[in-house]
N, C-alpha and C positions, 0 to 999 in steps of 0.2 A: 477462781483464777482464770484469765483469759487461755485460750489456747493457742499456741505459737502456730504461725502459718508454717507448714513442712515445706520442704523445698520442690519433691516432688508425691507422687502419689501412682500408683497403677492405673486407678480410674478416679477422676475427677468427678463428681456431680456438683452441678451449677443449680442453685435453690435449693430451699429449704421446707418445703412445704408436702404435700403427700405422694404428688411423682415422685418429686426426687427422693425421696425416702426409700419408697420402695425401689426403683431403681439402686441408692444405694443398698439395701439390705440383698436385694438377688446380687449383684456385683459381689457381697459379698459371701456368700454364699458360695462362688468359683475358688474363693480362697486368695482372692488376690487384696491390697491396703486399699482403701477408700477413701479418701475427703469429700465433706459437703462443705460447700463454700457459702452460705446465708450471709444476703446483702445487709439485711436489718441484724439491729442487737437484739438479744440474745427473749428481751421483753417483748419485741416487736417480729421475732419470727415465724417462721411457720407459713409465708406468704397469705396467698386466697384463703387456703386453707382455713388457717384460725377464725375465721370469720364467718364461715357455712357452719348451716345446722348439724352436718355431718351425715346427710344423707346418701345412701348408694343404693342405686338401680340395681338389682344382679336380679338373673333366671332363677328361680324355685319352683319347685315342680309343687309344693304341697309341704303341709307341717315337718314332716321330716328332716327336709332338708332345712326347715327354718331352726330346728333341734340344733341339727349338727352344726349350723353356725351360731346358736344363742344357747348352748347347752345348759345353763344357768334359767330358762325357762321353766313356770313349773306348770303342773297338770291343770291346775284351777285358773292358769293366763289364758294357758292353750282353751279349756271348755270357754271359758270365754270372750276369743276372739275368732271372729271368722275372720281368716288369711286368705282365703283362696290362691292362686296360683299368680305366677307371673311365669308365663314359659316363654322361650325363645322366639317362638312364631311371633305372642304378643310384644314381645320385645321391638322385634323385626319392623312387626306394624307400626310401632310408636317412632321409630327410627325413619322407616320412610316417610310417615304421612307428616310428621313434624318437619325435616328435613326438605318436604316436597321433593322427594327421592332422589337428593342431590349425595345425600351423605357418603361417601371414598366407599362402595360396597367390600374392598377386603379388607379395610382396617375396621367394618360395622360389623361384617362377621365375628371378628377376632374377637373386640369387644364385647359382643354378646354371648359368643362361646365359650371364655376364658371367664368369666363375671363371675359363675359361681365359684369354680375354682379357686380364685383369685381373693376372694373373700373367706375363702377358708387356711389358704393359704396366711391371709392377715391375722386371722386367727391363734394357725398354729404357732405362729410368730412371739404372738400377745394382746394384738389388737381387740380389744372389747368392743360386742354389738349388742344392741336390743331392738326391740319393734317399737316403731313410731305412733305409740297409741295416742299422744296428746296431738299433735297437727296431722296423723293423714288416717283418722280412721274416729267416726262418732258413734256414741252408742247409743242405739235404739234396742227398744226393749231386752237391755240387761246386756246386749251385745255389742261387744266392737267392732266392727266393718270394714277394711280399709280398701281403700278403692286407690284407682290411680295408680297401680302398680311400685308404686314408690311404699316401703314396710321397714327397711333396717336403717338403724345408724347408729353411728358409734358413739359409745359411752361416754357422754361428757361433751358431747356437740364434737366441732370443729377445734377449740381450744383441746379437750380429751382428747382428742386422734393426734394432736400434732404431737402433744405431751409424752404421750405411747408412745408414737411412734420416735420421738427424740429419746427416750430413756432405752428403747428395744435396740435402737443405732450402737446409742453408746454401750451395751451389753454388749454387742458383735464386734466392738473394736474397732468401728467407723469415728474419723477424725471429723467435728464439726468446730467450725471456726466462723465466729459470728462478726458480722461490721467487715465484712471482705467481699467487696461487690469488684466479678468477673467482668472486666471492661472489653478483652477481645481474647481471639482465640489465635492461639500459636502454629502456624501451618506451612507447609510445602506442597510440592507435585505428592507428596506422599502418603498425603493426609494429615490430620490433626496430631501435632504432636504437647500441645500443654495452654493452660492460660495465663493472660497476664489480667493481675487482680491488683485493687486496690486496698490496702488494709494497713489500719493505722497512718496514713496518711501519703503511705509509698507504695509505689508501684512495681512494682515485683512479677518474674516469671516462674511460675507453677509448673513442673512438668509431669505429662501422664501420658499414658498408651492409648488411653481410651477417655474422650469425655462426652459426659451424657446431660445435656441442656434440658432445665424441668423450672425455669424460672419464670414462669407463668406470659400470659399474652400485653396487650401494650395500654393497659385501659386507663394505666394512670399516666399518661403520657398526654397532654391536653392539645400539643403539635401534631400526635401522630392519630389521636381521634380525629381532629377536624379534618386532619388527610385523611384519609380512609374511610371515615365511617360518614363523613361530610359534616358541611356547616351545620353548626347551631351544638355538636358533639363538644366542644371546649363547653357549654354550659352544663351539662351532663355532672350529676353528682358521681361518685365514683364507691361502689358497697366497701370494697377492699381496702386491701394493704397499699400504701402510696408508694413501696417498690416495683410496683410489676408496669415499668417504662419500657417492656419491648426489649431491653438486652440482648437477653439471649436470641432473638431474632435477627437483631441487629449483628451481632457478633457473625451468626451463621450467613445472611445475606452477605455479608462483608466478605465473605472467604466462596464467593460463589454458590449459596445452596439456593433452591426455588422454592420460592413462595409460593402457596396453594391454597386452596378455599374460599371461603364467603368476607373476604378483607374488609368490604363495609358492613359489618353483619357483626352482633352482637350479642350477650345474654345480658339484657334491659328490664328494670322491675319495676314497681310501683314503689317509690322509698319516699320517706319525708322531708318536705319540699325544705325543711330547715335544718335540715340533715346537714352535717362536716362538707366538705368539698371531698375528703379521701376518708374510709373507715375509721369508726374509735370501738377498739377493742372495749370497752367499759360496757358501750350497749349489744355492742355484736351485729348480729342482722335484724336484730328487732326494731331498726327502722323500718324496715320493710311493712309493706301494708298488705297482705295477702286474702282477706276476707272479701272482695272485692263480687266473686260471686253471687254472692247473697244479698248486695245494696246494687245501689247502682253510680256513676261515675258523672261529673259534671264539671265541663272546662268555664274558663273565664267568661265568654259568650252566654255563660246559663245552659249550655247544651250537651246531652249525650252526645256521644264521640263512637262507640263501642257498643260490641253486645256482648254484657259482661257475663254473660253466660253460656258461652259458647261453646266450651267444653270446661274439663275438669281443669283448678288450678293450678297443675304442675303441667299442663298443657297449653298454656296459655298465658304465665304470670311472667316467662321469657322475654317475650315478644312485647309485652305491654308498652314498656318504658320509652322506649321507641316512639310509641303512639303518642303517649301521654309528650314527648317531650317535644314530638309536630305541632304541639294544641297553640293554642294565643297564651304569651305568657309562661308556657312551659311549665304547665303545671294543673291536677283537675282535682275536686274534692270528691270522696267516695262518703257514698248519705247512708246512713242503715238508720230502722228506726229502733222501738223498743222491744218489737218483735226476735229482731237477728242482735239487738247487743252483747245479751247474755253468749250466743255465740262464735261472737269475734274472737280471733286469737291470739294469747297472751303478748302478742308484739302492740295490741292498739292501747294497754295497763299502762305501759312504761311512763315514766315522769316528763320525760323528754318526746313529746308529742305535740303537734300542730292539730287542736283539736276542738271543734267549738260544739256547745248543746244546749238546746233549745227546748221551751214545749210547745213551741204550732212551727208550722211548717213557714209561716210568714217570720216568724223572727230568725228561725235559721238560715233562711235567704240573704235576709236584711246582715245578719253577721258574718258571711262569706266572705274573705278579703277578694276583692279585685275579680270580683264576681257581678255580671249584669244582674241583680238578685232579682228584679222581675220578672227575667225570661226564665231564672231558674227554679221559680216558684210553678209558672206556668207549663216548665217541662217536667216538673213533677208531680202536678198534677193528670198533664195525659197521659206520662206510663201509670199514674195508679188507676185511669179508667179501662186501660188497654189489656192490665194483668186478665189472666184466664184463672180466678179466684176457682173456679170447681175442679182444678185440676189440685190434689195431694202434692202439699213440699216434702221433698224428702234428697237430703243432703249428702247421703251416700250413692243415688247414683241420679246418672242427667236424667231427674222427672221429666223432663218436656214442660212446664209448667212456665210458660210461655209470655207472650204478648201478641195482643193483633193488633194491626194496623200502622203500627208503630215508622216511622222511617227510617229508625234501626229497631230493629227487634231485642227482644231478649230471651236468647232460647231455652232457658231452664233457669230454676227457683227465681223464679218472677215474684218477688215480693213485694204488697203493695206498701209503700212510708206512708205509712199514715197515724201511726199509733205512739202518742207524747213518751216519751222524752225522742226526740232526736237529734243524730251525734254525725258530722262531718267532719274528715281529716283530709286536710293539705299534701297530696304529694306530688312528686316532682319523677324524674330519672334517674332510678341508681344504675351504671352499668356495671354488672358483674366481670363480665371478661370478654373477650375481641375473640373473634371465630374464626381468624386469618391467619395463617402461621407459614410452619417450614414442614415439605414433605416428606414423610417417610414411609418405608416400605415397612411388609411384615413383621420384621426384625427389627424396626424401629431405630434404623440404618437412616440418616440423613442424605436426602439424594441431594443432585448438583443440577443446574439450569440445566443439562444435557442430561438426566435421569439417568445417569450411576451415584452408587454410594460414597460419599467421600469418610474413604477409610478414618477410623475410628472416631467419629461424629455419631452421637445419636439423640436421639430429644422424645422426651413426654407430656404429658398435660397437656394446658392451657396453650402454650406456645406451635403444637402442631396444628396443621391446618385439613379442612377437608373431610373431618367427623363432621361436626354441625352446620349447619346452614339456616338462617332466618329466627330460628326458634330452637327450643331444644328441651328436652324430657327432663324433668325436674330427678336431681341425683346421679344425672351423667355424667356430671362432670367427673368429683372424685372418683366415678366407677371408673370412667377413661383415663383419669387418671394413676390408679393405682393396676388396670391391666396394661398399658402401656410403660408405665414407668416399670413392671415387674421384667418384662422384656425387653426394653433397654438395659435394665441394668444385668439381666443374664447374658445379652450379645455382647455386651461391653466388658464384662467380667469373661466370659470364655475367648474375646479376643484377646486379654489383656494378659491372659494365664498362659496363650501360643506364644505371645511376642516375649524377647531377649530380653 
């Protein structure tokens, strides 16, 4: 049975996906009523969210603390996976050098401060984790490895965490109310005092002491891409949920707050180029094409573009889409032969694939759609003369396994295509989320174009601005968003507990 929209609430949160979650759960935590107000029905909730692997970057010093957040780990995982460490410094590092050390430095602190915490915190909550032994860690002799500082996710992907986290809401007595998209915010010289929301087809005033915006950034917005992230962004497939048009942004700009960050800047992947225009829950992110370091990449022209080995995948699988979506045509095929298929990961199996395969290198040219197939014959041929074959592959860390001469290179697992069967897939631009938002301070307080807070306003996730910039560390996202939204929703619950 639907749940009736309440007239008012103490603290509102605006989305439904893992900020706002956690936001609501610390909100309630002060002891004060909650409503989440989720644009989508009830099948289509959970925003971004539902649609990521469910991966989160947090600090771990060593197995121990990987214990205490996966306590369901047993002796014979642990002998055999090497974990090594993800510590803060490294954190740091990935933060500035991704970022080209643009990232807000006291909200990157927080972020990597708070991350372990805050994952045990989800925890103690209900939230299930495991280590990501299928996608970020291969195993060589009888051992797991996992590299890239990316190791936990939650049980059950991205649909598993929203699920958890919706069933742990409702334990706590938080009101969710689904098909109720928050159109603007209610305000004076005083600050925020409620929203008006749409649900069931009227327009209604919500009132609260405190509300907290986690309705993710503007990417399904095909107007507000081409403004900001510029022309050619309306062709742009879109990974996610077809709610997240910017709202909450928009609500908060509307009542004065300052936009901050990398506006035309995005988290852009490699997705398939015959992929929905906006996510489908049925395949998830398994459009995605993420194997990309081990083959090599070729646009319509018949040419590398990239050097797809640049560094590690969650280093670099950000940034890609972007690239790819500059090319002629907006779209490049990634070539692996019979060497790297075995490989690929479970996203290149699916049914729903743009995939062609050949056994010589001249008929998979000749099948490339809207492909110069001559020139792409011949550019594959000089990266297979160029590889530094006496240099050892090895796909746990950057071999150096090169190319000379190349006019892009290729700086690690330089594999030669040469070996029948080979398999090319079509992909195109999926943007994950927009890197431009609204600013907030430590407290996760929304300031005003004059950089005070406008009382009781606060915002997490997707929609704040000023963490990422150009690129971004595979697993930041939900990490940011769930240390953010935990502290929106305790400033907004301890405000909401002082007021009358």
């Amino acid at each position: 049975m639907a749940t009736a929209l309440p007239k008012s609430a103490d603290v509102v949160v605006v989305g439904g996906g893992n900020a706002a979650f956690c936001a609501a759960l610390a909100a309630a935590e002060q002891g004060v009523s909650v409503l989440v107000l989720e644009r989508g029905p009830e099948d289509e909730s959970g925003g971004n969210s539902r649609f990521t692997a469910g991966a989160f970057r947090c600090v771990y010093d060593g197995v121990d603390d990987l214990r205490n957040l996966m306590p369901d780990l047993t002796d014979e995982e642990v002998s055999k996976s090497d974990f090594g460490t993800y510590t803060e410094e490294k954190f740091f590092d990935d933060m500035g050098r991704i970022t080209e050390y643009r990232t807000d430095p006291d909200l990157c602190e927080i972020l990597i401060k708070k991350s372990k915490e805050t994952m045990l915190w989800m925890r103690d909550k209900g939230v299930r984790f495991m280590p990501i032994w299928g996608r970020q860690a291969y195993k060589i002799n009888g051992m797991f490895k996992f590299w890239g500082g990316l190791t936990v996710e939650s049980v059950g992907g991205g649909p598993g965490l929203v699920d958890a986290l919706t069933k742990i809401a409702t334990k706590n007595n938080i009101t969710i109310v689904y098909g109720a998209r928050a159109i603007s915010l209610v305000a004076d010289d005083d600050g925020v005092k409620g929203v008006k929301v749409k649900h069931n087809g009227k327009t209604v005033e919500v009132g609260a002491k405190c509300v907290v915006l986690g309705s993710g950034g503007f990417q399904a917005d095909a107007e507000m891409r081409t403004r900001y992230l510029g022309p050619g962004w309306e062709m742009a497939k879109v990974r996610g949920t077809r709610f997240n048009t910017g709202d909450g942004i928009k609500m908060a700009l509307a009542i004065g707050a300052q936009p901050t960050g990398n506006w035309s800047g995005g988290h852009a992947v490699a997705w398939d180029r015959n992929a929905p225009e906006t996510g489908d829950l049925t395949v998830g992110d398994n459009f995605q094409k993420h194997s990309y370091p081990w083959g090599i990449m070729i646009n319509a022209n018949g040419e590398r573009f990239l050097d797809e080995g640049s560094d590690f995948r969650n280093y670099t699988y950000a940034k890609n889409g972007r690239i790819i979506l500059s090319q002629p045509k907006q779209f490049a095929y990634q070539v692996f032969d019979n060497k790297i298929i075995p490989m690929l990961r479970d996203e290149y199996r699916i049914k729903r694939v743009t995939k062609i395969r050949a056994n010589t290198l001249e008929e998979l040219c000749e099948k490339m759609e809207d492909v110069d197939s001559k020139k792409a014959l011949a550019t594959i041929k000089e990266y297979n003369k160029a590889v530094m074959t006496d240099v050892p592959f090895d796909p746990n860390v950057k071999d150096g396994r090169g190319t000379k001469g190349l006019a892009i290179p290729k700086s690690n697992w330089a594999n030669t295509v040469d070996e029948a069967p080979f398999e090319a897939y079509a992909v195109t631009c999926g943007l994950t989320f927009t890197f431009g938002g609204l600013k907030i301070d430590t407290s996760a307080r929304v300031q005003d174009s004059d950089g005070a807070a406008i009382p009781g306003l606060f915002a997490a996730g997707e929609l704040v601005g000023g963490i990422f910039w150009f690129n971004y560390p595979g697993g930041t996202g939900l990490m940011n968003g769930a240390v953010f939204g935990k502290i929106a929703g305790t400033s907004a619950g301890e405000r909401a507990k002082q007021l009358p």
